[in-house]
VEXLUMMI-953265 format. One record per atom (N, C-alpha, C): x negated, y, z. Coordinates in pm, whole numbers, plus 50000, padded with zeros to 5 digits. Atoms other than C-alpha are relative to their C-alpha. Example, Ala and Ser with C-alpha at 12.3 -4.5 7.8 and 13.67 -1.06 7.14 Angstrom:
REM residues 2
499114988150000/487704955050780/499105012050000/500824988149994/486334989450714/500775010950073/
***
This chain:
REM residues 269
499164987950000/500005000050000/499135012750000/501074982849939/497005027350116/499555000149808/500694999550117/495445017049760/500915006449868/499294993050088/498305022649580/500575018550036/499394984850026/499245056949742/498875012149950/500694992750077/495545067149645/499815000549881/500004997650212/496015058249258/500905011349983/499464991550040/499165080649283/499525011150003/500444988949990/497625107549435/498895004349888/500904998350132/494915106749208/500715003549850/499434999250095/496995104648905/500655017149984/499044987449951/499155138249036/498705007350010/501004991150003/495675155749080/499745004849846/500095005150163/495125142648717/500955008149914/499134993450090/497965157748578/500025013150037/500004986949996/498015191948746/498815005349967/501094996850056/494505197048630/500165002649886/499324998650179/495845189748257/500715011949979/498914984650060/498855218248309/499265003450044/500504988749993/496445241448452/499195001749857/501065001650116/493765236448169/501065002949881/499104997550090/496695238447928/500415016849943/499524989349984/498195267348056/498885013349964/501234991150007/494825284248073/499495001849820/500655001050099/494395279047720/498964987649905/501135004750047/491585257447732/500404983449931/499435009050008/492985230847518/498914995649832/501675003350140/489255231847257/500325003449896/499364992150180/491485249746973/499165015450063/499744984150018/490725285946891/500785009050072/498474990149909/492965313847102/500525005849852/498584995750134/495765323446823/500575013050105/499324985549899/496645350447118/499025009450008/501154984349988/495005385847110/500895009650052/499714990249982/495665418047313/499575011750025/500744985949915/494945453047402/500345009150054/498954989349948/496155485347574/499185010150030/500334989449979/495295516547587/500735011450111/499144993849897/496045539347861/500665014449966/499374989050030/497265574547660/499675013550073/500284988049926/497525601547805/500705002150148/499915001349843/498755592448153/499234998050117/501094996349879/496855592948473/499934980550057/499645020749945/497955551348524/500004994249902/499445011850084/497845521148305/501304995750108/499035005149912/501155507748395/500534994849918/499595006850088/501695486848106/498794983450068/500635011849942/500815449348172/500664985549880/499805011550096/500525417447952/499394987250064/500485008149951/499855382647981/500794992649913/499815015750092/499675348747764/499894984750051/500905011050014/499185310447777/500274993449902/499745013950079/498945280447589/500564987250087/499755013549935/500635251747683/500494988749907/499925012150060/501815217647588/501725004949898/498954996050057/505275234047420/499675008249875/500224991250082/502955257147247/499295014150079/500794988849942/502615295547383/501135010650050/499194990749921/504155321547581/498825015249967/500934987349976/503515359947541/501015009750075/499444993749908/504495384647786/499625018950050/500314983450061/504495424947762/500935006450137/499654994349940/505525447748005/499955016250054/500744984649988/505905487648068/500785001650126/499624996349887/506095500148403/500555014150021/499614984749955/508255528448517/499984998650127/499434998049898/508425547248833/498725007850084/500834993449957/506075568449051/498464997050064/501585005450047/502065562349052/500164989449996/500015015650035/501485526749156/500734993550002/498955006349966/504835516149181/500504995849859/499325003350147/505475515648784/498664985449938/500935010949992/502135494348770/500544985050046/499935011449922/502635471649044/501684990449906/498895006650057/506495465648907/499824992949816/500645005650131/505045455648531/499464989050073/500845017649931/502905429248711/500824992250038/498825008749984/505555419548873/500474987949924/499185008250094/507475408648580/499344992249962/501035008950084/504295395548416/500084988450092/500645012149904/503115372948707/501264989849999/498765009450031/507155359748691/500254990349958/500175007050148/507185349848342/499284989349981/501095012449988/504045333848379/500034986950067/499715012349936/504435311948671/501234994549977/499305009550081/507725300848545/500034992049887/500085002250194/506745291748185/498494988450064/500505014549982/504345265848392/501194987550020/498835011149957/507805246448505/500834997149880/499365004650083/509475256748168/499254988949916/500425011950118/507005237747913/500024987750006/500055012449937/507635206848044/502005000649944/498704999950063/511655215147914/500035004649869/499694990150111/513145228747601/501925004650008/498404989949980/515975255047692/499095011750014/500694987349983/514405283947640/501075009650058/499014987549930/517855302447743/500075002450139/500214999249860/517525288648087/498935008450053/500934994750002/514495301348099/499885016550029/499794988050001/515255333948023/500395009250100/498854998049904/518055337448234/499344998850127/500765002349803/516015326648566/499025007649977/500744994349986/513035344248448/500365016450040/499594980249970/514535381648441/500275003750073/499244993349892/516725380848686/499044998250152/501594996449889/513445367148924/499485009049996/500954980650005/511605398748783/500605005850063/499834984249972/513985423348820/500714998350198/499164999849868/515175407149221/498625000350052/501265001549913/511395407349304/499815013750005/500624985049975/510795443449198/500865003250111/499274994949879/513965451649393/499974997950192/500715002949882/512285434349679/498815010950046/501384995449916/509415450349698/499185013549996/500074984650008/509575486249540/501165010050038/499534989450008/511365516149578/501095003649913/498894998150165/514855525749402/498985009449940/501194989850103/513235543149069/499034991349939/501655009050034/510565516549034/501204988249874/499955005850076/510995495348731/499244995749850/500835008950159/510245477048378/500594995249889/499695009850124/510855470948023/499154989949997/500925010249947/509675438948000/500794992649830/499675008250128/509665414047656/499604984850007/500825013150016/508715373547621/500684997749868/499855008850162/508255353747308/499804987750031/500265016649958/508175313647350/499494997349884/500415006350155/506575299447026/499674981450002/499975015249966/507325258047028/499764994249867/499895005550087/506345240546745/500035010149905/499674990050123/506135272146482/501525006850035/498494994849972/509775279646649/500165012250098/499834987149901/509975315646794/501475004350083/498585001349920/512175323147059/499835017550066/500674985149874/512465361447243/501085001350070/499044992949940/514175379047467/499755012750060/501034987049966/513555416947599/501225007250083/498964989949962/515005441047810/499015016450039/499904988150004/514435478547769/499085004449870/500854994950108/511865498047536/498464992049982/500825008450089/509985469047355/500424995849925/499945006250119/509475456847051/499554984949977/500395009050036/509555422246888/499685000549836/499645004050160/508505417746546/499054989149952/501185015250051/506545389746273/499755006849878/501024991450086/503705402246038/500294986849918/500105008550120/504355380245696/500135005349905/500724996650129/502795387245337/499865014849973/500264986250019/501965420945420/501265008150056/499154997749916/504895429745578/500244997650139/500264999849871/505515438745943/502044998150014/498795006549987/509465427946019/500735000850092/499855000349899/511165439146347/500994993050016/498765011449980/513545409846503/500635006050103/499534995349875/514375427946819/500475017850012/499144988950007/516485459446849/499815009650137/500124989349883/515435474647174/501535003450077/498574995249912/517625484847457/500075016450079/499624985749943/517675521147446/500915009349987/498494993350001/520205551647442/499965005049837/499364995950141/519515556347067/500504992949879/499755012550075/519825522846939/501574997150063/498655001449927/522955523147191/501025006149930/499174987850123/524275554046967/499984993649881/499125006050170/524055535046632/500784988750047/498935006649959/525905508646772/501235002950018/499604988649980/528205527746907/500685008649891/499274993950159/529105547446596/500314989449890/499515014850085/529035515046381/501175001150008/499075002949940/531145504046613/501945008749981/498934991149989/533775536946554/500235003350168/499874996149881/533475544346954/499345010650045/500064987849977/531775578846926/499705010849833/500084993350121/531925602346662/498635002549982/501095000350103/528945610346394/499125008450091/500374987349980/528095647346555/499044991450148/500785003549890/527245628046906/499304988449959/501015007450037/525305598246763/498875005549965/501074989250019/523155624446595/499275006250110/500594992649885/522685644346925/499524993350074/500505008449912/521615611147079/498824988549959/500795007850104/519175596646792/498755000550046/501264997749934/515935616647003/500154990450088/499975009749880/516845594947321/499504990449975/500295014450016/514625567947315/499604996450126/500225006049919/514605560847672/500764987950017/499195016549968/515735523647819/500995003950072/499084997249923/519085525047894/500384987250135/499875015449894/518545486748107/498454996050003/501275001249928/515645483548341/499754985150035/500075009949853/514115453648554/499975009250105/500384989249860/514335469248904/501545007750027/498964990549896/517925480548942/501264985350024/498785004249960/521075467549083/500944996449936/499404997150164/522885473148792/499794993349923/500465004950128/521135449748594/500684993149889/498985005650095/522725444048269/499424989049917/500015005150079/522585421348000/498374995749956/501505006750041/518995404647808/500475000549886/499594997250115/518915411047450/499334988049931/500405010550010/518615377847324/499614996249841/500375003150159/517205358746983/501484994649983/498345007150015/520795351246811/499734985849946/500255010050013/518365323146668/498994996249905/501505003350046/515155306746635/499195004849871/500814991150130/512805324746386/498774989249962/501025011850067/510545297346191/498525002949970/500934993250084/507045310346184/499494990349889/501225009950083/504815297645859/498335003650048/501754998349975/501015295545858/499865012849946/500534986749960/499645330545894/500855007850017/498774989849941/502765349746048/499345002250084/500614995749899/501555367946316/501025010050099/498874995249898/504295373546592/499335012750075/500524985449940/503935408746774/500965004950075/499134993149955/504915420147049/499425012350135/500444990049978/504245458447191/500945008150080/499114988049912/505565485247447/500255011749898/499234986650080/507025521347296/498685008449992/501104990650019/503705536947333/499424995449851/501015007750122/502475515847015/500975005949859/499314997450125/506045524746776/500325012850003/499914983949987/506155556546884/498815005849949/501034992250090/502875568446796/499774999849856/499975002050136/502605547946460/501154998749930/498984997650116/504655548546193/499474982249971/499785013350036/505485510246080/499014993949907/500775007950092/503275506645792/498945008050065/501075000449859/500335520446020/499434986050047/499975012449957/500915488846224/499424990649897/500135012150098/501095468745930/498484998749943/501715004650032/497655478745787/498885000950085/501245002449854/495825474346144/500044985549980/500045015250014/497095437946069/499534989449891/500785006250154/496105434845712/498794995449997/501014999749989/492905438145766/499264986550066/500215015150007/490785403045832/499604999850176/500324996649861/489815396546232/500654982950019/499175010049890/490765378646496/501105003250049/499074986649951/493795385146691/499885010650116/500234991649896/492175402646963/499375010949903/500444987650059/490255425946701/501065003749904/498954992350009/493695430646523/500875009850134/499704994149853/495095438546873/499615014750029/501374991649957/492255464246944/500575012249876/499534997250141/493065476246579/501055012949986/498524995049944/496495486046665/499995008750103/499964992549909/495855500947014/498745016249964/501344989849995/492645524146875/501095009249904/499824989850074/494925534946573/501235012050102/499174992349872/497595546846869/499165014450061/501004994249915/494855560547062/499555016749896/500374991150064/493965582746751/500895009349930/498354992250036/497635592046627/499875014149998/499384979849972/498735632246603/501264994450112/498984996249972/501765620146826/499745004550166/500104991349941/502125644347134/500544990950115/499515001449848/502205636347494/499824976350023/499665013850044/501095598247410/499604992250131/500055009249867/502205567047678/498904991649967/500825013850024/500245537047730/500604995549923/500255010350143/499905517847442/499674984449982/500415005949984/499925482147446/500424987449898/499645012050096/500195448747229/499524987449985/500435014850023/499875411347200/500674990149916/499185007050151/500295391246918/499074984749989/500135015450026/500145355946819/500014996949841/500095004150137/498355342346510/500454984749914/499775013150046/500275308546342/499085001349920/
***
């Protein structure tokens, strides 16, 4: 009996060694994940990212912190560190909705734990299983996929001006106030409040091919550049950390006024 409960134990050492090593990446392929961030013209980085590899494939994870000095920081980490340590329990499933659903609402009940009303986070993940992209985002981030020279946005953001074309689509406010609400590009749905609404979900799985290059960036990155910008930081031959880099330097160098942190991580099929 003693002999057999030291094979198990052994075995269970055995395997959490494997998911860490997994998770970590180190799985003797190439990293297909690259990022970078630039801090703008604010006095804080308070943008926060984070990747792995695992046995499902890969997780990427983006985050912009709002809220007063280190409190918009710390709440970005937050979310990150979330994401992360759950997406060791998810790859071992395939429901990415569950996933979702427990991951956010952990973010945004931890910030509310542990910061300050005010403190919060747009926050984005991408799952990539098998070439099969999955997202979900809540507030001012972007998802999009770089294919044949084209940059492609899948994700619609959750702010008050994307709220206004809806909204008018919709016939639920006239033309004159959609217009007057087109500048607003703040997040109208945080992590970090009480309130927390809705997750702006994939309506369904996006197929990457060989050399798509999934992307996903805070408002400091589409705000400064202009779309085809982006696109030819990606054209260009690299890795994805020196596309990454690419992207955050052409930010960094922009004409646009008053510029946030800047940040981005992208995944090369």
């Amino acid at each position: 009996m003693y002999d057999a409960i030291l094979v198990l134990v052994a075995v269970l050492i055995a395997f959490f060694l494997y998911k860490r090593s997994h998770l970590n990446g180190l799985t003797g392929l190439s990293n297909p994940i690259g990022s970078a961030a630039t801090i703008g013209e604010r006095a804080i980085q308070a943008d926060c990212s984070g990747s792995a590899l695992g046995d499902c494939g890969a997780i990427l994870v983006i985050a912009d912190g709002k809220g007063r000095g280190n409190d918009a920081k710390i709440a970005a980490k937050l979310a990150v560190d979330t994401f992360l340590d759950l997406y060791g329990d998810y790859q071992f499933f395939d429901k990415p909705q569950y996933y979702f659903q427990r991951a956010f609402r952990l973010a945004n009940q931890k910030i509310l734990n542990v910061l300050q009303d005010g403190a919060g986070a747009s926050a984005g993940v991408v799952l990539i299983n098998n070439s099969m992209m999955y997202y979900a985002l809540v507030g001012s981030v972007q998802v999009a996929v770089y294919r044949g020279g084209n940059l492609v946005p899948v994700s619609e953001g959750q702010t008050v001006d994307m709220l206004a074309r809806r909204a008018f689509k919709a016939g639920r406010i006239q033309r004159e106030t959609a217009i007057s609400l087109l500048k607003e590009e703040r997040a109208f749905n945080t992590l970090g409040q009480d309130g927390f609404h809705d997750i702006e979900f994939f309506s369904k799985p996006l197929t990457l091919e060989k050399g798509d290059v999934a992307v996903l960036m805070t408002d400091g990155v589409f705000h400064a550049l202009k779309w085809r910008e982006i696109e030819d930081a990606i054209k260009k031959s690299g890795s994805p950390t020196d596309i990454a880099e690419r992207i955050t330097k052409a930010a960094e160098k922009s004409d646009a006024t008053d510029k946030d942190n800047a940040s981005v991580i992208l995944y090369m099929n």
